[in-house]
Legacy VTK file of the C-alpha trace (Angstrom):
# vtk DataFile Version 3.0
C-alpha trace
ASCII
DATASET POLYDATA
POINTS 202 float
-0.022 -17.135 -24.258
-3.001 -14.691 -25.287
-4.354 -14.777 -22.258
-1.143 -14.008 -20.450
-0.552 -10.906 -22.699
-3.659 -9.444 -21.997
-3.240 -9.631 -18.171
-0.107 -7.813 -18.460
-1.531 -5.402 -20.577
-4.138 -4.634 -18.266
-1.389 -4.324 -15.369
-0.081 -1.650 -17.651
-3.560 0.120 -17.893
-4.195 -0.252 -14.415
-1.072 1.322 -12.896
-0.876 4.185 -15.920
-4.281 5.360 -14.108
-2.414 6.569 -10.698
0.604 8.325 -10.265
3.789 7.217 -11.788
6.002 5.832 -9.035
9.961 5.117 -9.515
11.580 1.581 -8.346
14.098 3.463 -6.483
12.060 6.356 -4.360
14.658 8.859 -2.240
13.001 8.049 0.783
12.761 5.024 1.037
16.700 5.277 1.228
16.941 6.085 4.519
19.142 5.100 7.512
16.818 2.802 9.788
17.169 1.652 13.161
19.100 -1.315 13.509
16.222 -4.223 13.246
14.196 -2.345 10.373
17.741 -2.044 8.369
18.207 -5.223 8.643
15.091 -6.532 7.286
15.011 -3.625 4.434
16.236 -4.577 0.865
19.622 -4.288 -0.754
18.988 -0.921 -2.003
21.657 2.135 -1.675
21.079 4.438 1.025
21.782 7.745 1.873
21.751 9.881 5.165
18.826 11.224 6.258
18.975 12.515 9.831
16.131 9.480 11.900
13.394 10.388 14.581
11.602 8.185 16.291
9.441 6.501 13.634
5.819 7.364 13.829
4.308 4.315 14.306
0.892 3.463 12.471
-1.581 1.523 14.261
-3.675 -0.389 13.009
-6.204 0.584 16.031
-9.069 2.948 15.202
-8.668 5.756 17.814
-4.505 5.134 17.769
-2.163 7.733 16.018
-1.809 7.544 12.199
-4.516 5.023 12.220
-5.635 7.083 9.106
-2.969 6.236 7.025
-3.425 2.239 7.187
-5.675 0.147 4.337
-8.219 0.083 7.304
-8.911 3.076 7.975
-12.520 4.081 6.814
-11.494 6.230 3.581
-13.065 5.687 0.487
-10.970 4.905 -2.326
-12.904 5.472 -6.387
-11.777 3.786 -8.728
-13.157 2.721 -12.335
-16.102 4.843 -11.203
-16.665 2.013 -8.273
-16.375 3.135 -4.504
-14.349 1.106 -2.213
-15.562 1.339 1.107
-11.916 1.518 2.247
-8.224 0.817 0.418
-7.702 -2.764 1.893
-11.438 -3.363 -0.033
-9.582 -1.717 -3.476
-6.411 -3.582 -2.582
-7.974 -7.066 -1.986
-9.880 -6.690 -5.405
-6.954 -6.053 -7.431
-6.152 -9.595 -6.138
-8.761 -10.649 -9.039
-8.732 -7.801 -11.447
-9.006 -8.840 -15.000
-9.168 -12.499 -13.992
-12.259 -12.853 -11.427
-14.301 -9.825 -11.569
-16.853 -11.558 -9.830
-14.664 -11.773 -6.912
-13.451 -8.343 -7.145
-17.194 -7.189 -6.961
-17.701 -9.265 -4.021
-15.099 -8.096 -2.241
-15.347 -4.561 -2.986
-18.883 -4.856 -1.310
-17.646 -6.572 1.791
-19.103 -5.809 4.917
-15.557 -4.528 6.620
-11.574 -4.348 5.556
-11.294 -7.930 7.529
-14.099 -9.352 5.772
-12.467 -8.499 2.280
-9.215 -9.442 3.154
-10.614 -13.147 4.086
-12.557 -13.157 1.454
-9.675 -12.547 -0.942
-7.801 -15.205 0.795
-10.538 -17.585 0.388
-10.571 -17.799 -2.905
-6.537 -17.228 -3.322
-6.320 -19.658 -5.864
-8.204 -17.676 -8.869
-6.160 -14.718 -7.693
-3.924 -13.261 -10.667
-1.320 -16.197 -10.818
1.824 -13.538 -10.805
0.085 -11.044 -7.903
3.183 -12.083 -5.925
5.108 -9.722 -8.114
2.529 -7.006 -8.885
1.475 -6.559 -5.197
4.271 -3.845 -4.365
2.908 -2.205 -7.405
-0.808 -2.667 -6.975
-0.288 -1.314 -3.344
1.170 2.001 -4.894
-1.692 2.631 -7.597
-3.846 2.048 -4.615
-2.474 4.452 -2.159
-2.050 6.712 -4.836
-5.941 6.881 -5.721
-6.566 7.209 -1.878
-4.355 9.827 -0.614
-5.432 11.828 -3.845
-9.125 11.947 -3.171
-8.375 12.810 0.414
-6.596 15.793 0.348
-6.101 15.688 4.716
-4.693 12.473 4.596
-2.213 13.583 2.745
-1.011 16.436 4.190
-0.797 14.306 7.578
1.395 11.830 5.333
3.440 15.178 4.140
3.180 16.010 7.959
5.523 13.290 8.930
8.390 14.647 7.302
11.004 12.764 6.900
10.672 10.054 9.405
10.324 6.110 8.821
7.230 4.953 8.977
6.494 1.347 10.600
2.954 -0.355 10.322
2.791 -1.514 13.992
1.474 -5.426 12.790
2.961 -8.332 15.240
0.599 -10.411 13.230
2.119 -9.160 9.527
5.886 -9.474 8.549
5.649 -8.594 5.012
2.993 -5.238 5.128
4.445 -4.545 8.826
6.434 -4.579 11.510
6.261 -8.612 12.515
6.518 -9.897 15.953
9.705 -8.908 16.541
10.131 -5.885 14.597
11.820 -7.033 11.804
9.304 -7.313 9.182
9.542 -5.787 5.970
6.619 -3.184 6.574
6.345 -3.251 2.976
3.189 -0.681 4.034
5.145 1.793 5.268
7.899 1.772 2.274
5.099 2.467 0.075
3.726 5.507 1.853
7.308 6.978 1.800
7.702 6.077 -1.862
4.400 8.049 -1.968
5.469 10.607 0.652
8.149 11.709 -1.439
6.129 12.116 -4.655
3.730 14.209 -2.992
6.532 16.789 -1.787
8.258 16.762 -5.297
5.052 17.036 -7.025
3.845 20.145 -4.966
-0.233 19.130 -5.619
-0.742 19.269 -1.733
LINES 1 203
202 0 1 2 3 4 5 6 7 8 9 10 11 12 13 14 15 16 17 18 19 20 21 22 23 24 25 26 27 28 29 30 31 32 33 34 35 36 37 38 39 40 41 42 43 44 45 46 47 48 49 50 51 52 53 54 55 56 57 58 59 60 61 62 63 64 65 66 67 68 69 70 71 72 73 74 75 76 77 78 79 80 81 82 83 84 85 86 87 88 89 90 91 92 93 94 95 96 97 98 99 100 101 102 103 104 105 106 107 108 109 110 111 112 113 114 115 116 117 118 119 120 121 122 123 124 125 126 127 128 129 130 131 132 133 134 135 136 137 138 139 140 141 142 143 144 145 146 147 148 149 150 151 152 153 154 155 156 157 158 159 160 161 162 163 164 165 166 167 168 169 170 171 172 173 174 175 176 177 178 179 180 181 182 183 184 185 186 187 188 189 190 191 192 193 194 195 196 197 198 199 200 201
């Protein structure tokens, strides 16, 4: 029971370190096309005129490749570089539990490479990350798209539109194989999106 309290108050301390983010961002309220809508969550919706989604690859020279976990952005934080956000992300996977695994996969040789790692050794991973991960994945954006002040004014710089992490292989961060994942990815960055125009610090 000790043990448990202190890993949720060190969830606390971890996500009071980024930006505060709301359960229920505006944006993420959006009307989608009909196979995204139908693999979105319950949540109340309101019109916002759709586009065609910009579509984030997750293929280097590919638009919006920039804005994925993979792109090569450093991300600081605890006064520790992460050689990209999938490294920070994959860490968090062990934070406060395993920080021998975090450091190892902070210092992995690529974004692949950490996420493997992580899933190696799934089984010392924080036992509730299932339920932090949404949240872990917005303190980690957050801490990117703040140190990079470009990236986030080409996040700002897709207005309005849904975005879609183009990943056949990934139904939960993106799209799935038939484009009715829950590109959990690309909810965040609106969630985030929307902060960052009603926060006016870009």
């Amino acid at each position: 029971m000790r043990q448990s309290r202190r890993q949720s108050l060190t969830v606390t301390n971890l996500l009071g370190a980024a930006v505060e983010f709301t359960a229920m961002a505006a944006i993420t309220a959006v009307v989608l096309p009909p196979a995204i809508a139908a693999a979105s969550s319950g949540r109340a919706q309101r019109t916002v005129r759709w586009t065609e989604a910009p579509v984030m690859s997750c293929n280097r020279n590919e638009p919006y490749y920039e804005l994925t976990n993979g792109a090569p952005y450093t991300a600081t934080f605890e006064e520790r570089v992460y050689p990209t956000a999938e490294h920070l992300f994959q860490s968090f996977r062990f934070y406060g539990t395993r920080p021998d695994l975090a450091e190892r996969i902070r210092t992995a040789t690529s974004p692949r490479a950490a996420r493997e790692e992580a899933e190696r050794q799934r089984r010392d991973q924080r036992h509730n990350w299932s339920k932090e991960q949404l949240e872990m994945m917005d303190c980690v954006l957050a801490h990117k798209f703040a140190q990079h002040a470009a990236l986030a004014n080409v996040l700002l710089g897709t207005g309005y539109r849904y975005l879609v992490l183009n990943s056949y292989d990934d139904a939960f961060w993106g799209c799935g194989p038939k484009g009715q994942g829950r590109n959990e990815l690309g909810k965040a960055l609106m969630r985030l999106r929307d902060k960052l125009r009603g926060s006016g610090q870009v």
